[in-house]
CHARMM internal coordinates of N, CA and C (Angstrom, degrees):
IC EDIT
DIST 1 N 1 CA 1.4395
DIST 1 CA 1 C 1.5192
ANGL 1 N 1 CA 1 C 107.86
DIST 1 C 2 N 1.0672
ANGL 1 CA 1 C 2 N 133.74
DIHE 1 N 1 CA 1 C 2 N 144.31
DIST 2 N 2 CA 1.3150
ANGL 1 C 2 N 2 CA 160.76
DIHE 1 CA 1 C 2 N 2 CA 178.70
DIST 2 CA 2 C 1.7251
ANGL 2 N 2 CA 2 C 124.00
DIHE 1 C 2 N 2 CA 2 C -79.38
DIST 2 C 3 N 1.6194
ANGL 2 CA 2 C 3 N 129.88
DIHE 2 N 2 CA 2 C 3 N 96.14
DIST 3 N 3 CA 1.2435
ANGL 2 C 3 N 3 CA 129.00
DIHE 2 CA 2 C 3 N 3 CA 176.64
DIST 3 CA 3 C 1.8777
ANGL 3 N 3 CA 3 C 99.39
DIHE 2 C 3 N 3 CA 3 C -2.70
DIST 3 C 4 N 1.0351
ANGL 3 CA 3 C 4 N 119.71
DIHE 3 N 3 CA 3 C 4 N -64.41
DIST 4 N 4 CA 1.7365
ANGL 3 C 4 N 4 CA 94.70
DIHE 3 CA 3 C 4 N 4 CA -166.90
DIST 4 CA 4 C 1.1828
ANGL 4 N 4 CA 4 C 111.57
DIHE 3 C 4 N 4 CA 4 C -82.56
DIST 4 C 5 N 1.3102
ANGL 4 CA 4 C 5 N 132.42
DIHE 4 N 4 CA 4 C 5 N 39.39
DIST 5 N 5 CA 1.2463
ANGL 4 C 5 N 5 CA 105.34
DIHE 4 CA 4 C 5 N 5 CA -177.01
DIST 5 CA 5 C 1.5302
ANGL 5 N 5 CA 5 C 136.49
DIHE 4 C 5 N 5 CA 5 C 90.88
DIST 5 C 6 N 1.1326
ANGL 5 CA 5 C 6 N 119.16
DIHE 5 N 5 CA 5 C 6 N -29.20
DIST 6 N 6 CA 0.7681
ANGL 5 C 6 N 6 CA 131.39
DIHE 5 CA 5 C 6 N 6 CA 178.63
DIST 6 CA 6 C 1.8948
ANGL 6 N 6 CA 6 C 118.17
DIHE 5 C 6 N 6 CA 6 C -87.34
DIST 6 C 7 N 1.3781
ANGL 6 CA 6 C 7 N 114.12
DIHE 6 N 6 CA 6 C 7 N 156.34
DIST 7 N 7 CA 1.7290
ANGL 6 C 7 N 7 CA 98.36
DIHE 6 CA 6 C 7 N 7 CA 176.58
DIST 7 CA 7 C 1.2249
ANGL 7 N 7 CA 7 C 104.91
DIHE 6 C 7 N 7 CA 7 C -108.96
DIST 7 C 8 N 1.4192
ANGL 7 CA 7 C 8 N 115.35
DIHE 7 N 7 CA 7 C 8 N 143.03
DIST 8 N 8 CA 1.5338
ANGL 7 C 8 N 8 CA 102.52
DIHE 7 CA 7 C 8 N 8 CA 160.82
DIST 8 CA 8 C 1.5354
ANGL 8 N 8 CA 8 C 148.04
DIHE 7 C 8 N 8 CA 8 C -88.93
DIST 8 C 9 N 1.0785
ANGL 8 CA 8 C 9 N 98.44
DIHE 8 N 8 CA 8 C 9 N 169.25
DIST 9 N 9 CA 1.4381
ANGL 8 C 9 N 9 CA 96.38
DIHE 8 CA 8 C 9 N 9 CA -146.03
DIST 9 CA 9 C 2.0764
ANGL 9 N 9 CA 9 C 99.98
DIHE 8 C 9 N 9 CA 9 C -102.96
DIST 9 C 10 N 0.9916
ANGL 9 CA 9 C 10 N 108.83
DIHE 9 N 9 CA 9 C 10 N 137.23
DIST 10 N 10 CA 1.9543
ANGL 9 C 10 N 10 CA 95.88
DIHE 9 CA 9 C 10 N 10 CA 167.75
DIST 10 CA 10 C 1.7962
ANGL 10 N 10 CA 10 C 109.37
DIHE 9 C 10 N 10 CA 10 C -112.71
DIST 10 C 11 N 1.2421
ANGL 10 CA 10 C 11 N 112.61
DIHE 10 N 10 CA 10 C 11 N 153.32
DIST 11 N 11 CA 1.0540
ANGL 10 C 11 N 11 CA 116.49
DIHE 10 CA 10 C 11 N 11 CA -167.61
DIST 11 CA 11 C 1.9962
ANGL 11 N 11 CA 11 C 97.86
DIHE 10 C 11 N 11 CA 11 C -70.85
DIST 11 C 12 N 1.1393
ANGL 11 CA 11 C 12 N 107.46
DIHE 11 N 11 CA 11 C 12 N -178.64
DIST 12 N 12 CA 1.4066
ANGL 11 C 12 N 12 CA 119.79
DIHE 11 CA 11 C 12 N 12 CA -175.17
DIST 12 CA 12 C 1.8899
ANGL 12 N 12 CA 12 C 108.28
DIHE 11 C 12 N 12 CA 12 C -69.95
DIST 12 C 13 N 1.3939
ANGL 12 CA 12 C 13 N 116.22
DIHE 12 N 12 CA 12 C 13 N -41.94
DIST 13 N 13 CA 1.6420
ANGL 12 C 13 N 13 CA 113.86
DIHE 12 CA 12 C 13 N 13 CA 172.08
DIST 13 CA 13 C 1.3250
ANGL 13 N 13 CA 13 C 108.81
DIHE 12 C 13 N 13 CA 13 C -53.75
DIST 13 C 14 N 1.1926
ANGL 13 CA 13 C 14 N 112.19
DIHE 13 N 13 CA 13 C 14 N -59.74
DIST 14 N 14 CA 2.0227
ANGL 13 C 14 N 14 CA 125.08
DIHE 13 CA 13 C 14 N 14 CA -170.30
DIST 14 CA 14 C 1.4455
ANGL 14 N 14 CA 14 C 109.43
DIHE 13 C 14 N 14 CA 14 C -49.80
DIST 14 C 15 N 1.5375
ANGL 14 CA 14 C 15 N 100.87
DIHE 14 N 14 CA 14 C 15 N -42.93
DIST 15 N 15 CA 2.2264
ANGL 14 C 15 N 15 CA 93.69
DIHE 14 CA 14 C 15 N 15 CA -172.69
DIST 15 CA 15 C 1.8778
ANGL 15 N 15 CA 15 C 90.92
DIHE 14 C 15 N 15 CA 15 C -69.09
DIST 15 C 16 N 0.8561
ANGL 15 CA 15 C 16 N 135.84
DIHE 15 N 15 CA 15 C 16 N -27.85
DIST 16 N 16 CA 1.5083
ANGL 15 C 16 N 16 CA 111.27
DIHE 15 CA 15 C 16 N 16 CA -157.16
DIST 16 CA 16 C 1.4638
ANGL 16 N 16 CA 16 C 98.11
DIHE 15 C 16 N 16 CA 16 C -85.60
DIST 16 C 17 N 1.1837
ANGL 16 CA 16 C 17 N 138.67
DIHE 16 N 16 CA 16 C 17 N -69.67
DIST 17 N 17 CA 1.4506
ANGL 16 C 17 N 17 CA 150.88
DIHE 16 CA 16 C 17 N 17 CA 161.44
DIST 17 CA 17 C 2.0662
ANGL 17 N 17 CA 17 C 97.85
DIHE 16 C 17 N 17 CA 17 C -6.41
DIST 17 C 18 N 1.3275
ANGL 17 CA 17 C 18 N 94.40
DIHE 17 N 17 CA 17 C 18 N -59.46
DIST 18 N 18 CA 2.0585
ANGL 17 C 18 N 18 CA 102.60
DIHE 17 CA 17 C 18 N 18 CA 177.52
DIST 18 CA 18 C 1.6526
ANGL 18 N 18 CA 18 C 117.03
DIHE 17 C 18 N 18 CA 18 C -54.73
DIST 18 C 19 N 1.7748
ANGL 18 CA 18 C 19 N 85.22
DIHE 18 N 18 CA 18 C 19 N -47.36
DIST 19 N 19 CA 1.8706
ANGL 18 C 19 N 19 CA 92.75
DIHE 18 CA 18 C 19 N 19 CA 173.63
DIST 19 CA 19 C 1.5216
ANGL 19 N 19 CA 19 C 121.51
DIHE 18 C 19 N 19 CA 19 C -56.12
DIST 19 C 20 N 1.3809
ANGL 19 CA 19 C 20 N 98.16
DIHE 19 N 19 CA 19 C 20 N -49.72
DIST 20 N 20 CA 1.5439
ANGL 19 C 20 N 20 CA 103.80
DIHE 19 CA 19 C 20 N 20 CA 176.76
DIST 20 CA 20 C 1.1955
ANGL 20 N 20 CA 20 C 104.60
DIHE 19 C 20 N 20 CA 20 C -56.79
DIST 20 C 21 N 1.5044
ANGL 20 CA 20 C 21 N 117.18
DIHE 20 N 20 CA 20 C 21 N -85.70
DIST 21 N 21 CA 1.5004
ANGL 20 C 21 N 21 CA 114.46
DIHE 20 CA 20 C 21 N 21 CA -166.71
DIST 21 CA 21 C 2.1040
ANGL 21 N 21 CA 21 C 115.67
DIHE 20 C 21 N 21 CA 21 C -30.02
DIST 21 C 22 N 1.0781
ANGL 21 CA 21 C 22 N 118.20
DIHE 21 N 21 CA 21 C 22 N -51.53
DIST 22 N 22 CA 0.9739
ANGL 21 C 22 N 22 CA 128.19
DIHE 21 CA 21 C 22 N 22 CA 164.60
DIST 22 CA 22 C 1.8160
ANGL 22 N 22 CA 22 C 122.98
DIHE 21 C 22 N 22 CA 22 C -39.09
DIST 22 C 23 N 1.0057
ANGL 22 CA 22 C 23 N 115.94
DIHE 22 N 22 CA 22 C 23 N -72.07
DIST 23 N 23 CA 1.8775
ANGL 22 C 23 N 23 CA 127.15
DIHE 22 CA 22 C 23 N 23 CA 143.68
DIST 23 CA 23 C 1.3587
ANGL 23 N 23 CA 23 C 93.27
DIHE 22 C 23 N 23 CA 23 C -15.60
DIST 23 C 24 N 1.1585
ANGL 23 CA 23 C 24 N 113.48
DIHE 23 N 23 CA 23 C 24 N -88.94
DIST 24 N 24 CA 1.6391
ANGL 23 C 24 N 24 CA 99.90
DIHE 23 CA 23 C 24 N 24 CA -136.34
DIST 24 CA 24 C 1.9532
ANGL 24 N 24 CA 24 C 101.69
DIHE 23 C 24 N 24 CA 24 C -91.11
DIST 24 C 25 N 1.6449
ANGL 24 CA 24 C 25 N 115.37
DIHE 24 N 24 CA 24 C 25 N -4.13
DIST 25 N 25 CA 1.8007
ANGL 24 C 25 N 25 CA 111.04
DIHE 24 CA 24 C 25 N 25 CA 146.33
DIST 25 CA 25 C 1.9298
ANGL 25 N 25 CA 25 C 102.33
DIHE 24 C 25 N 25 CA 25 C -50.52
DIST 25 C 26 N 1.1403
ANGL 25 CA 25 C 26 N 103.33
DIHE 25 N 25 CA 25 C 26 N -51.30
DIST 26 N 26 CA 1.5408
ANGL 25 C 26 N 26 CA 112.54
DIHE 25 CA 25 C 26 N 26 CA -153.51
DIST 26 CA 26 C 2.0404
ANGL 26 N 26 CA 26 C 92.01
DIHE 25 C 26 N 26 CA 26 C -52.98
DIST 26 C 27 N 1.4399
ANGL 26 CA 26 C 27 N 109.33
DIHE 26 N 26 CA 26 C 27 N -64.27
DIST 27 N 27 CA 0.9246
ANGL 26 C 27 N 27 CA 135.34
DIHE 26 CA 26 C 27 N 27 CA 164.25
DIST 27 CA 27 C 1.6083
ANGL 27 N 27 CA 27 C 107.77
DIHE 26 C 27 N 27 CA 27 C -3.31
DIST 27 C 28 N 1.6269
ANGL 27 CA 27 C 28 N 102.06
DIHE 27 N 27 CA 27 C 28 N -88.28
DIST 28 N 28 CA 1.1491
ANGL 27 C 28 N 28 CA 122.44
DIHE 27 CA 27 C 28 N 28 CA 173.63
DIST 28 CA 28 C 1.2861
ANGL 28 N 28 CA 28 C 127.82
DIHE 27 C 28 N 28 CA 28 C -22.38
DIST 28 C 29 N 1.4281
ANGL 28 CA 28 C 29 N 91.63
DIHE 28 N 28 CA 28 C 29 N -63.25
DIST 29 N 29 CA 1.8809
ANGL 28 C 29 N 29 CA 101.70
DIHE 28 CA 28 C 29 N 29 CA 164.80
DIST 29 CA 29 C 1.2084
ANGL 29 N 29 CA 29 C 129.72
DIHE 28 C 29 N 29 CA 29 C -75.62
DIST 29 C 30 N 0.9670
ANGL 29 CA 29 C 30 N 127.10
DIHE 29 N 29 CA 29 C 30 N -18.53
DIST 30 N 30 CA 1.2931
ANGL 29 C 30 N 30 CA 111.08
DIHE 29 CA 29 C 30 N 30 CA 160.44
DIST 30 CA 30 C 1.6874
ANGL 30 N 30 CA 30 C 121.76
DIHE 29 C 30 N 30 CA 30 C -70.31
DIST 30 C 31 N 1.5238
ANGL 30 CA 30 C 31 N 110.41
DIHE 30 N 30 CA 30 C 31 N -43.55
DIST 31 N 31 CA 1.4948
ANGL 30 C 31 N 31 CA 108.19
DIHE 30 CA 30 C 31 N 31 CA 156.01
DIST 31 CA 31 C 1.2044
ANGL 31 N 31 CA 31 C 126.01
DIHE 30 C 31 N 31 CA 31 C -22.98
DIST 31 C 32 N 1.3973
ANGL 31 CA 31 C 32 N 116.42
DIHE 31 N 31 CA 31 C 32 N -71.85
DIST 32 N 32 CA 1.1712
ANGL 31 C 32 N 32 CA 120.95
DIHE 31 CA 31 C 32 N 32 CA -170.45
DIST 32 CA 32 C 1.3923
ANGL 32 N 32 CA 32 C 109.37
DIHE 31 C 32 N 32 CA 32 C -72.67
DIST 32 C 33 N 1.0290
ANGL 32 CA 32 C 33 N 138.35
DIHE 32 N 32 CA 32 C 33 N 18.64
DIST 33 N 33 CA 1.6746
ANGL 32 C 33 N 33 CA 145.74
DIHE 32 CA 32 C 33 N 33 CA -170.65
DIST 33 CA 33 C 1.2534
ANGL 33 N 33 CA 33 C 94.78
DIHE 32 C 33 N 33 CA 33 C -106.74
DIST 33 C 34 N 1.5030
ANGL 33 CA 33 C 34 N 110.93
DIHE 33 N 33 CA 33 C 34 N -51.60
DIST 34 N 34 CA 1.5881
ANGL 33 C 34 N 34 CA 123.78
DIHE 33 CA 33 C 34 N 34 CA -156.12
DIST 34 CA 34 C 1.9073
ANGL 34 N 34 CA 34 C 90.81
DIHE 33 C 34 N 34 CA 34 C -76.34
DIST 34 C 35 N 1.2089
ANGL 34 CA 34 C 35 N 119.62
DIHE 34 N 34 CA 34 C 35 N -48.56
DIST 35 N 35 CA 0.9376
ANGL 34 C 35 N 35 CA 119.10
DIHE 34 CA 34 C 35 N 35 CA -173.35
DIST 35 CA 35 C 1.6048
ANGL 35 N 35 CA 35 C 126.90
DIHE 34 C 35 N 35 CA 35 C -71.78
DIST 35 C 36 N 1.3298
ANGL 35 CA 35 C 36 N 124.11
DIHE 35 N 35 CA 35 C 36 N -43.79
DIST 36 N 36 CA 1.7571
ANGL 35 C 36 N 36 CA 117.87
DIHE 35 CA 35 C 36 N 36 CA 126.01
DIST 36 CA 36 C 1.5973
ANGL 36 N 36 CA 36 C 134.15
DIHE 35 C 36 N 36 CA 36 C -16.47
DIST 36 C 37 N 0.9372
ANGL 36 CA 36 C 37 N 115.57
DIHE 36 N 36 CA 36 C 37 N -29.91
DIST 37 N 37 CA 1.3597
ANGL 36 C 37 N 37 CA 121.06
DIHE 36 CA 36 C 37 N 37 CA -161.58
DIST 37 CA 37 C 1.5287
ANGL 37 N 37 CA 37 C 133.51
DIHE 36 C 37 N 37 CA 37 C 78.52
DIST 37 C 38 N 1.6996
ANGL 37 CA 37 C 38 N 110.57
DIHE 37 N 37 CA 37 C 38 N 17.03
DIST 38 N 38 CA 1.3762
ANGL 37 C 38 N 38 CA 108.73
DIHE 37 CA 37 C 38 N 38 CA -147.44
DIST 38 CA 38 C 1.6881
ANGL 38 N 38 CA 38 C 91.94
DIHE 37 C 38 N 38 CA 38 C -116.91
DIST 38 C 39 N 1.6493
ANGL 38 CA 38 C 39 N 114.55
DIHE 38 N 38 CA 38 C 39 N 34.51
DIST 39 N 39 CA 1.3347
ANGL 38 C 39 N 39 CA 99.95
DIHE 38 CA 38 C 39 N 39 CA -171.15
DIST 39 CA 39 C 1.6508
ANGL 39 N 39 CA 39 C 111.61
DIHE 38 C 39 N 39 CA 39 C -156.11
DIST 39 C 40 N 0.8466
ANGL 39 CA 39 C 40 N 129.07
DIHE 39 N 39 CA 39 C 40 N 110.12
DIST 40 N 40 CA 1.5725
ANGL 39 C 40 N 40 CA 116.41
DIHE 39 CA 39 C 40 N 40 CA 163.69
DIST 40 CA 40 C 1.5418
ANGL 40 N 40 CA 40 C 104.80
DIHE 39 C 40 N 40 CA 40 C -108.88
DIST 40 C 41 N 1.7682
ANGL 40 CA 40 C 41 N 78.36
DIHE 40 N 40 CA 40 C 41 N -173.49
DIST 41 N 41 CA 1.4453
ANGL 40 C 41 N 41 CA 110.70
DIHE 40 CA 40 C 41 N 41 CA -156.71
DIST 41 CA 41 C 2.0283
ANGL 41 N 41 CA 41 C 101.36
DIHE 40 C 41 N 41 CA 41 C -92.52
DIST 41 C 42 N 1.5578
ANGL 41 CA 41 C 42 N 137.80
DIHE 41 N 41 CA 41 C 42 N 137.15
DIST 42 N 42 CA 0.8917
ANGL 41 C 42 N 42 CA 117.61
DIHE 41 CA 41 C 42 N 42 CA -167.53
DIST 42 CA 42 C 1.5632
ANGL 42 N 42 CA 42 C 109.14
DIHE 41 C 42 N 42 CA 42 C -78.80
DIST 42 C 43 N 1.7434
ANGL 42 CA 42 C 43 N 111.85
DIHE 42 N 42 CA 42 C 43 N 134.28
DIST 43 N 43 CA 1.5221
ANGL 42 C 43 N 43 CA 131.22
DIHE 42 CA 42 C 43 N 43 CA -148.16
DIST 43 CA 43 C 0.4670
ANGL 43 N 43 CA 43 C 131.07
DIHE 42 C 43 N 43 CA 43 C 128.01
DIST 43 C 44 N 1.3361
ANGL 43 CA 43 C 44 N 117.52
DIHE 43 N 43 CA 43 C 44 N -61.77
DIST 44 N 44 CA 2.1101
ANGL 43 C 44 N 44 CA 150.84
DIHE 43 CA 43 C 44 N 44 CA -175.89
DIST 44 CA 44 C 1.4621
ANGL 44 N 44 CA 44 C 100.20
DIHE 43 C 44 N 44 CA 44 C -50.10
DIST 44 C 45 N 1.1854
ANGL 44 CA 44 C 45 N 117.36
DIHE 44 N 44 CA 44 C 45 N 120.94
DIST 45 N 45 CA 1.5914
ANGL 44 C 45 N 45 CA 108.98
DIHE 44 CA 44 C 45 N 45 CA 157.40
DIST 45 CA 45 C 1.5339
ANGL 45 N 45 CA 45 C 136.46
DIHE 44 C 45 N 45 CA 45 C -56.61
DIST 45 C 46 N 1.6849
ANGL 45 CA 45 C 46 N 111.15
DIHE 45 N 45 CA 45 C 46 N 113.96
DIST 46 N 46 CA 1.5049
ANGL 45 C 46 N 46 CA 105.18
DIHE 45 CA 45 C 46 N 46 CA -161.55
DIST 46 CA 46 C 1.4909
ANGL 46 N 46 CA 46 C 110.36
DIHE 45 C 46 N 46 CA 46 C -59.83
DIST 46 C 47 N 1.5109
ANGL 46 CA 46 C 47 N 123.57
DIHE 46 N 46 CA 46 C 47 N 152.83
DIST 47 N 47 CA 1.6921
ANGL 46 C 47 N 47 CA 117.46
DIHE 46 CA 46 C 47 N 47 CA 163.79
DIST 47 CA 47 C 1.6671
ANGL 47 N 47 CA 47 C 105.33
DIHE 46 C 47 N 47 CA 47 C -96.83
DIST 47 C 48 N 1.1503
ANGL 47 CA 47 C 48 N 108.08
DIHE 47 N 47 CA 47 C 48 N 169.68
DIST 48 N 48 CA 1.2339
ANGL 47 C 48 N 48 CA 127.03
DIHE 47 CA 47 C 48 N 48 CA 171.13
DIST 48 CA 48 C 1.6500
ANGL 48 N 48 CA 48 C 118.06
DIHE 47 C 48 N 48 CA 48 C -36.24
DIST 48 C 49 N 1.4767
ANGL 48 CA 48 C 49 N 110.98
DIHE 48 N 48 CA 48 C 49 N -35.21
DIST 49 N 49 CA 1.5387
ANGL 48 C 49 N 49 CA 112.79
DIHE 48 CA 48 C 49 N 49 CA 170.29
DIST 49 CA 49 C 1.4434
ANGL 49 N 49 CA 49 C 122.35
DIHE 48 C 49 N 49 CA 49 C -114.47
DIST 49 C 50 N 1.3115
ANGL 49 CA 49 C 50 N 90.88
DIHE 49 N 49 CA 49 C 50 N 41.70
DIST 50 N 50 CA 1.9575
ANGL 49 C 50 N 50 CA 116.96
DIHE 49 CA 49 C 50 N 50 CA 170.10
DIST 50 CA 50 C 1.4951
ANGL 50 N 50 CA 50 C 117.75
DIHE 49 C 50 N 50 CA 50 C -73.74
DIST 50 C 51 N 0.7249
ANGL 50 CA 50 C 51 N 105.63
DIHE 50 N 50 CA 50 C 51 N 88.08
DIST 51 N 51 CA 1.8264
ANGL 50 C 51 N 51 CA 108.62
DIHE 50 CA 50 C 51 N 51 CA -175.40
DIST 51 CA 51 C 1.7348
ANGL 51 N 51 CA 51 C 112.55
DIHE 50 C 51 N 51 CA 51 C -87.02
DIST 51 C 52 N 1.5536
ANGL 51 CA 51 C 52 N 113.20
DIHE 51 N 51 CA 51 C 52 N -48.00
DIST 52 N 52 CA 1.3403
ANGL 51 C 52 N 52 CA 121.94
DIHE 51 CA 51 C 52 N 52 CA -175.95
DIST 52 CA 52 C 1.6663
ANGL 52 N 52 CA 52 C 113.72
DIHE 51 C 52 N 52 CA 52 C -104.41
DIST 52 C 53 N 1.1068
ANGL 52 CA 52 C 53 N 119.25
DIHE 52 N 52 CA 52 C 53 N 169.59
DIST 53 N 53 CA 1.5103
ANGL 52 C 53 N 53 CA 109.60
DIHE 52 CA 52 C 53 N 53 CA 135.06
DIST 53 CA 53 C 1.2981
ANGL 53 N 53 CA 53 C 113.40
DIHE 52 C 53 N 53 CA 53 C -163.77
DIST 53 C 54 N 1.5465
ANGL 53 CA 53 C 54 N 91.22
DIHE 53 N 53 CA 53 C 54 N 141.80
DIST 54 N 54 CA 1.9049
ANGL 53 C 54 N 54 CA 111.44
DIHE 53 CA 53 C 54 N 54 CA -172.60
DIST 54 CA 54 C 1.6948
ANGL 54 N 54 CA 54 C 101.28
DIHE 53 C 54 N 54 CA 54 C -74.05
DIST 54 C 55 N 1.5796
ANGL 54 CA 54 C 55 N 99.59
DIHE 54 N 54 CA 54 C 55 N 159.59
DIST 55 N 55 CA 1.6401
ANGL 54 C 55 N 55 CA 111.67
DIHE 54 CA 54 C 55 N 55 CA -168.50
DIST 55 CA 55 C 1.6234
ANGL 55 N 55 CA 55 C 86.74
DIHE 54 C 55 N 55 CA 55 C -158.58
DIST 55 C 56 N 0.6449
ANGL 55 CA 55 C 56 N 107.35
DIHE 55 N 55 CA 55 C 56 N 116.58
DIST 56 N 56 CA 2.1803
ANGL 55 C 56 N 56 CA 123.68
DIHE 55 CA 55 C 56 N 56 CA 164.51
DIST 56 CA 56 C 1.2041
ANGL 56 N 56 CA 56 C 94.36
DIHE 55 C 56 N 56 CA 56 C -91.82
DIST 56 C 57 N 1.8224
ANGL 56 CA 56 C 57 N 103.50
DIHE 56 N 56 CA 56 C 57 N 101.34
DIST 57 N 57 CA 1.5362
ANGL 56 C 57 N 57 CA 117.67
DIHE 56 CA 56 C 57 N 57 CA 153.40
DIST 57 CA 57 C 1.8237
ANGL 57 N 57 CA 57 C 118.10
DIHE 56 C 57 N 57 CA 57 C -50.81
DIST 57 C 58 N 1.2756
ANGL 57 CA 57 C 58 N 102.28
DIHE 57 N 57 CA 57 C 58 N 170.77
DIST 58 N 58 CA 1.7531
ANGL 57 C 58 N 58 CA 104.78
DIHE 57 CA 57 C 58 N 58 CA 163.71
DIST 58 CA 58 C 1.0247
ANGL 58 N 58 CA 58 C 115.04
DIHE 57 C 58 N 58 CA 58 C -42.86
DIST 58 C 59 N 1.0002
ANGL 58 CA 58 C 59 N 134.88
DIHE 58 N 58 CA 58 C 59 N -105.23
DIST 59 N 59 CA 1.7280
ANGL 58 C 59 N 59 CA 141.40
DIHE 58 CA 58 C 59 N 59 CA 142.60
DIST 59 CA 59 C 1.2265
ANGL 59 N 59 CA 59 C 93.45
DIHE 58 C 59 N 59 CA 59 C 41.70
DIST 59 C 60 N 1.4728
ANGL 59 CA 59 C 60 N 135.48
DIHE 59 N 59 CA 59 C 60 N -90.60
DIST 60 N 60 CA 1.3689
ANGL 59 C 60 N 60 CA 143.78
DIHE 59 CA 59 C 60 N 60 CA -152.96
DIST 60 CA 60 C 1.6705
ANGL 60 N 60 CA 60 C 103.15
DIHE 59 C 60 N 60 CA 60 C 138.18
DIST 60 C 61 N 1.2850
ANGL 60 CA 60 C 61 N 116.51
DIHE 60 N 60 CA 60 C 61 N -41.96
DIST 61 N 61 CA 1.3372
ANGL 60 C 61 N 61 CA 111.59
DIHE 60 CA 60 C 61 N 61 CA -178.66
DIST 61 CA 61 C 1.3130
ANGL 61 N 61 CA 61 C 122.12
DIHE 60 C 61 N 61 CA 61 C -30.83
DIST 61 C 62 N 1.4648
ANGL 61 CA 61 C 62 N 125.51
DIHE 61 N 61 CA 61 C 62 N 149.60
DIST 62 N 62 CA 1.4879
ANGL 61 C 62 N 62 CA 109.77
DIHE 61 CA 61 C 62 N 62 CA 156.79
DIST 62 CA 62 C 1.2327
ANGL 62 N 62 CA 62 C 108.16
DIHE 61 C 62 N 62 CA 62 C -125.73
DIST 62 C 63 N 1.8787
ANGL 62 CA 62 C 63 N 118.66
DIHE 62 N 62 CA 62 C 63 N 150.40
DIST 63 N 63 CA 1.0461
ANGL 62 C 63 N 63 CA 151.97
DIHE 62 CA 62 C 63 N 63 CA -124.77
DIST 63 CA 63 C 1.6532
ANGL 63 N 63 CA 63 C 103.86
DIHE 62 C 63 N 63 CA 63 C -115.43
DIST 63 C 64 N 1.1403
ANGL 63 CA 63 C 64 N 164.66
DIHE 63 N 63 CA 63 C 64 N -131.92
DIST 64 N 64 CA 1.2432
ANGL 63 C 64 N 64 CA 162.65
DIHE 63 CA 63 C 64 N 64 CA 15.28
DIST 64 CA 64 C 1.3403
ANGL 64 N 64 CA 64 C 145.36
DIHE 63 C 64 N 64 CA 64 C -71.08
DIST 64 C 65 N 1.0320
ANGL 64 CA 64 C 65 N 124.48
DIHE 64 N 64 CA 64 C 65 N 142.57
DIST 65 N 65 CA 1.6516
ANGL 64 C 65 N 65 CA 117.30
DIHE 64 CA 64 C 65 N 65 CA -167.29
DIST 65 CA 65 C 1.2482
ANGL 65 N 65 CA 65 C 113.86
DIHE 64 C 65 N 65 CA 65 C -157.13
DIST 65 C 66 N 1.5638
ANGL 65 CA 65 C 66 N 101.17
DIHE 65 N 65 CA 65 C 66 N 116.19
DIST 66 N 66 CA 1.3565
ANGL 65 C 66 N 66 CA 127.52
DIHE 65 CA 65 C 66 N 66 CA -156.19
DIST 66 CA 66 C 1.6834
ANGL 66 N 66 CA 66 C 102.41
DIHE 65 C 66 N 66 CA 66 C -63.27
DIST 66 C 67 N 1.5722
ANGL 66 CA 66 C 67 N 125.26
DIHE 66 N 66 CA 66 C 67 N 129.48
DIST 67 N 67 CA 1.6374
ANGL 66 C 67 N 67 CA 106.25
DIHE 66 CA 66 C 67 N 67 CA -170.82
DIST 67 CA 67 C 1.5691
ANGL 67 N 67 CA 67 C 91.80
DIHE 66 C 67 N 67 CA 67 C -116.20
DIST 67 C 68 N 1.3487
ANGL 67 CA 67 C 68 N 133.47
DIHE 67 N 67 CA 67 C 68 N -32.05
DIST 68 N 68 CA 1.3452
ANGL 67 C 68 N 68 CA 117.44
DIHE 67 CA 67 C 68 N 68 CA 164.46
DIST 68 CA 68 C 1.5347
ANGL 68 N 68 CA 68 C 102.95
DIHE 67 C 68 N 68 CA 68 C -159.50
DIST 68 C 69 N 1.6799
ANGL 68 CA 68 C 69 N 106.18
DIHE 68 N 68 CA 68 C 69 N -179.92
DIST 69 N 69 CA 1.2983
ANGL 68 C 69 N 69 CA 94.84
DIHE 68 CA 68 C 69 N 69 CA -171.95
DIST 69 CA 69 C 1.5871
ANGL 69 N 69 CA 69 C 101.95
DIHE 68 C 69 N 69 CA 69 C -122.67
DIST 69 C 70 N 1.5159
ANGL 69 CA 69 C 70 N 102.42
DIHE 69 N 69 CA 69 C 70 N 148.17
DIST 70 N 70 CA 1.8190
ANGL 69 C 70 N 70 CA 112.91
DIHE 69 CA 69 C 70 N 70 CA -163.28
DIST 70 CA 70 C 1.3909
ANGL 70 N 70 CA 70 C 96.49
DIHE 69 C 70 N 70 CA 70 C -66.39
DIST 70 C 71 N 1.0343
ANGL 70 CA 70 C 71 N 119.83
DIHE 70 N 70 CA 70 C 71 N 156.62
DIST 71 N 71 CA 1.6298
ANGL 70 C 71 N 71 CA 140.83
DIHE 70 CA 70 C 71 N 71 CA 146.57
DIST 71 CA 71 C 1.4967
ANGL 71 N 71 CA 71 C 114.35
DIHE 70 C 71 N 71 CA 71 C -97.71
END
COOR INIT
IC SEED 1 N 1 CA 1 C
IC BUILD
């Protein structure tokens, strides 16, 4: 949001270029979650070094949500 109040706005080129980049950060991390061991899929039975777990909204997107944190 913007000192007056107002929000700003990006033109129509700029959001897609943000979406992407964003996607495939999102992407990233979850990889490397899955690949740690610190993540399933929502269903999957968590293990002991389950920290997150991914959920694919409608959309297709996927989501994450932190379920505890390792020691």
């Amino acid at each position: 949001m913007s000192t007056d109040g107002h929000e700003d706005q990006k033109s129509a080129g700029e959001g897609g270029q943000s979406d992407d980049t964003e996607r495939r950060a999102t992407e990233k991390f979850i990889s490397d979650l899955l690949a740690r061991g610190e993540a399933v899929y929502e269903g999957e039975e968590p293990t002991p070094r389950t920290t997150h777990v991914i959920k694919r909204e409608d959309d297709g997107r996927l989501t994450v949500r932190r379920l505890r944190f390792h020691r």
